[in-house]
C-alpha positions as CSV (number, residue, x, y, z in Angstrom):
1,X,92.6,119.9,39.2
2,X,94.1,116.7,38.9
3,X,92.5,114.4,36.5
4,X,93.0,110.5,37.3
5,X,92.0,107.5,34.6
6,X,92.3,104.2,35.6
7,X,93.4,102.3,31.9
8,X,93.9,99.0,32.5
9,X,95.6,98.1,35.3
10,X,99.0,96.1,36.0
11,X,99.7,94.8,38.9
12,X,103.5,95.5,39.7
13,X,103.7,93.8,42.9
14,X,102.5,94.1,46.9
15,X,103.9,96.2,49.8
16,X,103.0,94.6,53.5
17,X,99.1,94.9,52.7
18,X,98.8,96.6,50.1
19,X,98.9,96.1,46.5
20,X,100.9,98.4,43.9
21,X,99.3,98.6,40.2
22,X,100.5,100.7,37.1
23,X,98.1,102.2,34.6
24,X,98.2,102.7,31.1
25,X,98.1,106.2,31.9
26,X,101.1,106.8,33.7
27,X,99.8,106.6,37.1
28,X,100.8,104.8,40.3
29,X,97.8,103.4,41.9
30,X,97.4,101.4,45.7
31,X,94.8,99.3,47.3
32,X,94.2,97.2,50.4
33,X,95.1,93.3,49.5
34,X,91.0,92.1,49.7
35,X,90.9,89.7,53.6
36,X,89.3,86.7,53.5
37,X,86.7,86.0,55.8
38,X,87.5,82.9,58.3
39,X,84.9,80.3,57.9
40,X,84.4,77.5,60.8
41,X,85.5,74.5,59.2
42,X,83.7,71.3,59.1
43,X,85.7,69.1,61.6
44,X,85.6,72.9,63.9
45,X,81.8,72.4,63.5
46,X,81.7,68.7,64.0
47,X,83.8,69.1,67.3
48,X,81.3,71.8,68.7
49,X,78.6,69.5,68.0
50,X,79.7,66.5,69.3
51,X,80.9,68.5,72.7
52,X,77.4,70.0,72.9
53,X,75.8,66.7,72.4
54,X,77.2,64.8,74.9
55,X,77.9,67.6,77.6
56,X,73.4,67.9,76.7
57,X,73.0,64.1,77.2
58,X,75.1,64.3,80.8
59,X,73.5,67.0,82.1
60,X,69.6,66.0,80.9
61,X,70.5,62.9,83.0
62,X,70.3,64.3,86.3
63,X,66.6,63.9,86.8
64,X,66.1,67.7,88.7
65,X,67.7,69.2,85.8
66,X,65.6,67.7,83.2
67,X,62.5,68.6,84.4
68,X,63.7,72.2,84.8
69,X,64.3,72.2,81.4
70,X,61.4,70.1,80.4
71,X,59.5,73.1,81.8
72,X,61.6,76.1,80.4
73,X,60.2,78.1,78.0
74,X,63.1,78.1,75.8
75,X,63.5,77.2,72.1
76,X,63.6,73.4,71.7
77,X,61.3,70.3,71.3
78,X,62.5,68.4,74.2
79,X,65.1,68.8,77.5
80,X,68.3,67.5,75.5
81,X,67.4,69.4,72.6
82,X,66.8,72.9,74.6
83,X,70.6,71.8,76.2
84,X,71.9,71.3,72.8
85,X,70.7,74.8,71.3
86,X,71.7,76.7,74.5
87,X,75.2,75.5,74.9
88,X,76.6,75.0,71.7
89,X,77.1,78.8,70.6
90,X,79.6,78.7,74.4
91,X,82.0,75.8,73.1
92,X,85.0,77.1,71.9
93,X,86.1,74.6,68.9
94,X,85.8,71.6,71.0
95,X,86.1,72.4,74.5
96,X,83.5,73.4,77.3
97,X,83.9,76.9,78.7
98,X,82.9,79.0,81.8
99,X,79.9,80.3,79.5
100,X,78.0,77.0,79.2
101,X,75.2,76.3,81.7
102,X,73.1,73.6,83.1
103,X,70.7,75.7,84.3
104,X,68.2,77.3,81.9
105,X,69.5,81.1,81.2
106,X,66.5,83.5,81.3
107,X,67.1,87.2,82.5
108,X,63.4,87.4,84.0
109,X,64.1,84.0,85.8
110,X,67.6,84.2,87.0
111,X,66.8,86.0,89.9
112,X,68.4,83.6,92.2
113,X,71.6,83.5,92.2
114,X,74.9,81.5,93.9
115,X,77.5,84.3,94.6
116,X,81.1,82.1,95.9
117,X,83.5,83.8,97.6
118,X,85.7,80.6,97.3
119,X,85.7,77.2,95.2
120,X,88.2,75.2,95.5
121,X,89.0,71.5,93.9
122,X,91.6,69.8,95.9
123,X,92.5,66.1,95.5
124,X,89.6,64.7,97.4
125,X,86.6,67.2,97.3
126,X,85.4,70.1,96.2
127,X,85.6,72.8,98.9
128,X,82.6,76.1,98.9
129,X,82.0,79.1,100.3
130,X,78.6,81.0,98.9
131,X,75.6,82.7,99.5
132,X,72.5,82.8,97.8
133,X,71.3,85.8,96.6
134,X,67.3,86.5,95.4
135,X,65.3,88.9,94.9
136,X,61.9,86.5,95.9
137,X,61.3,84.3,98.3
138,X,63.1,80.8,98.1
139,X,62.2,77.7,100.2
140,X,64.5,76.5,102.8
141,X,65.1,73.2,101.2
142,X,67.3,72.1,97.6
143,X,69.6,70.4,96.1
144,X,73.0,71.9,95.2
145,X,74.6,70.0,91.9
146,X,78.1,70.4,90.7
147,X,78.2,68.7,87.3
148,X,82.6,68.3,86.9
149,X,83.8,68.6,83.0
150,X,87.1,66.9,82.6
151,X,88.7,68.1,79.5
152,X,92.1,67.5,78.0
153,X,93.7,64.5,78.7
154,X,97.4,63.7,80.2
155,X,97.0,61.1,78.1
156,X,96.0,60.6,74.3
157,X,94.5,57.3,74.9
158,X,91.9,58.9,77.0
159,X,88.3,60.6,76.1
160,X,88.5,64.4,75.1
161,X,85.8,64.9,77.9
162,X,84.4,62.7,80.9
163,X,81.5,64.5,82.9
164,X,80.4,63.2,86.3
165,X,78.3,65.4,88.5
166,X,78.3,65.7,92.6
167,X,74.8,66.5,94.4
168,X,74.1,67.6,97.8
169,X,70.7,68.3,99.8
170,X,70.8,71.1,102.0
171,X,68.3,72.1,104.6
172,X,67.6,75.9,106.4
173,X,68.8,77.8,103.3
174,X,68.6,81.6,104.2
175,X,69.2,84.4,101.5
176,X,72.5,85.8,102.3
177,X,73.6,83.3,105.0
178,X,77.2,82.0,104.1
179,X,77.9,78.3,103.1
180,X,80.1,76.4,104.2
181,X,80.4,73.1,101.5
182,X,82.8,70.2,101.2
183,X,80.9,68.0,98.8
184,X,83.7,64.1,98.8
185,X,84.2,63.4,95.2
186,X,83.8,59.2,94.4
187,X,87.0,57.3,94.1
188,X,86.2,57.9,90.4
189,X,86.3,61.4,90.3
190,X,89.5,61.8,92.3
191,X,90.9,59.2,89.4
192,X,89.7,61.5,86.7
193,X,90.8,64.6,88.0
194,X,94.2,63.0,88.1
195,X,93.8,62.1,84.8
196,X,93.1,65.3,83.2
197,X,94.5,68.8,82.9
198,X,91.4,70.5,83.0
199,X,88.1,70.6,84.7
200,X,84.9,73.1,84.7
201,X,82.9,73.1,87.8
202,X,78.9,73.9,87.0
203,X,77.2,74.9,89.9
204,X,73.4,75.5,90.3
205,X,70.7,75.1,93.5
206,X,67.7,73.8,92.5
207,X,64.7,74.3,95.3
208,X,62.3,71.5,96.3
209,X,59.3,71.5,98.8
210,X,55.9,70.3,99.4
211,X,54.5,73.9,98.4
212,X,56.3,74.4,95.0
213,X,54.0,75.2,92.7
214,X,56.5,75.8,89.7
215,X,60.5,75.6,89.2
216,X,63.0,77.6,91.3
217,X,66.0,77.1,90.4
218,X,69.6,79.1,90.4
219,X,71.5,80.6,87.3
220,X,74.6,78.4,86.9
221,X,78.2,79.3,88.4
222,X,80.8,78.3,86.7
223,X,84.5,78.0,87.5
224,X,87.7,76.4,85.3
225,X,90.6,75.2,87.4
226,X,93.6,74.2,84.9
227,X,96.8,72.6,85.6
228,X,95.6,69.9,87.7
């Protein structure tokens, strides 16, 4: 049997990823080059905050939404802060993605669901076709939101992101029933979406009615159009 001491080892140069030693002892010894671990770095961390912040601060600014949050039993001392904590592990460096929500994202509660067979952002509106799904009874009445993320400018001179948000009272909602939407965007919105590359569209119902005795609410939907 083959008898192997280590001496003091040389290092004799590197092949691709490894490394090639020579002992004291005659022998030719390899092993893998050590990988570094890839740590965020501080402005990486900085951008994800700042996104988080102020996509939290939009969103908690739409009265319906805030009290949703204000009563979600989530982590967090307040409705910004629970925004904050729940969307910052989504952004990716500094840019919103499909994965961040404006509705509060509980399994047990997320029952109620928008399921779009088409959403499309044209020039001048934002064009839907759903259906809401639940599993428990919803009432007839709510409010449908579209928060719009603009993200990457055409322009450097411009903001990183600019949110502005659409909302829409509907009447005679029925579980299952298609919708038909076209929600007009403000001569504001049509400027921004003509202004950026990029926009995320977060959609979430949120149920109102004299007989609520507690939230109802959607999960969000989210879609990215790119290229505009």
């Amino acid at each position: 049997m083959e008898k192997f001491y280590m001496g003091n080892l040389n290092s004799s140069g590197s092949k691709g990823k490894v490394l090639v030693y020579h002992s004291d002892k005659g022998k030719v010894l390899t092993a893998e080059k050590p990988v570094k671990e890839k740590k965020e770095t501080t402005k990486s961390s900085k951008g994800r905050s700042d996104t988080s912040i102020t996509f939290a601060k939009y969103v908690n600014s739409i009265p319906e939404i805030s009290n949703i949050w204000n009563n979600a039993k989530v982590k967090g001392t307040s409705p910004f802060n629970k925004l904050v904590k729940n969307n910052l592990k989504f952004i990716d460096y500094n840019l919103l993605t499909v994965y961040n929500i404006i509705t509060p994202n509980i399994s047990e509660l997320n029952d109620i669901k928008l399921q779009a067979s088409e959403i499309v952002l044209n020039s001048k509106a934002l064009n839907l076709n759903f259906k809401i799904q639940a599993s428990k009874f919803i009432p007839e009445d709510g409010i449908l939101i579209a928060v719009l993320a603009f993200q990457n400018p055409k322009r450097n001179n411009e903001e990183q992101l600019v949110i502005s948000h659409i909302a829409k009272q509907i009447s005679s909602i029925v579980s299952e029933a298609p919708l038909n939407l076209e929600l007009q965007m403000s001569d504001i919105q049509k400027q921004l979406r003509d202004k950026y590359q990029n926009c995320i569209v977060y959609l979430a119902m949120i149920f109102n009615g004299p007989n609520l005795i507690c939230d109802e609410y959607s999960a969000t939907l989210a879609k990215s159009f790119t290229g505009l």
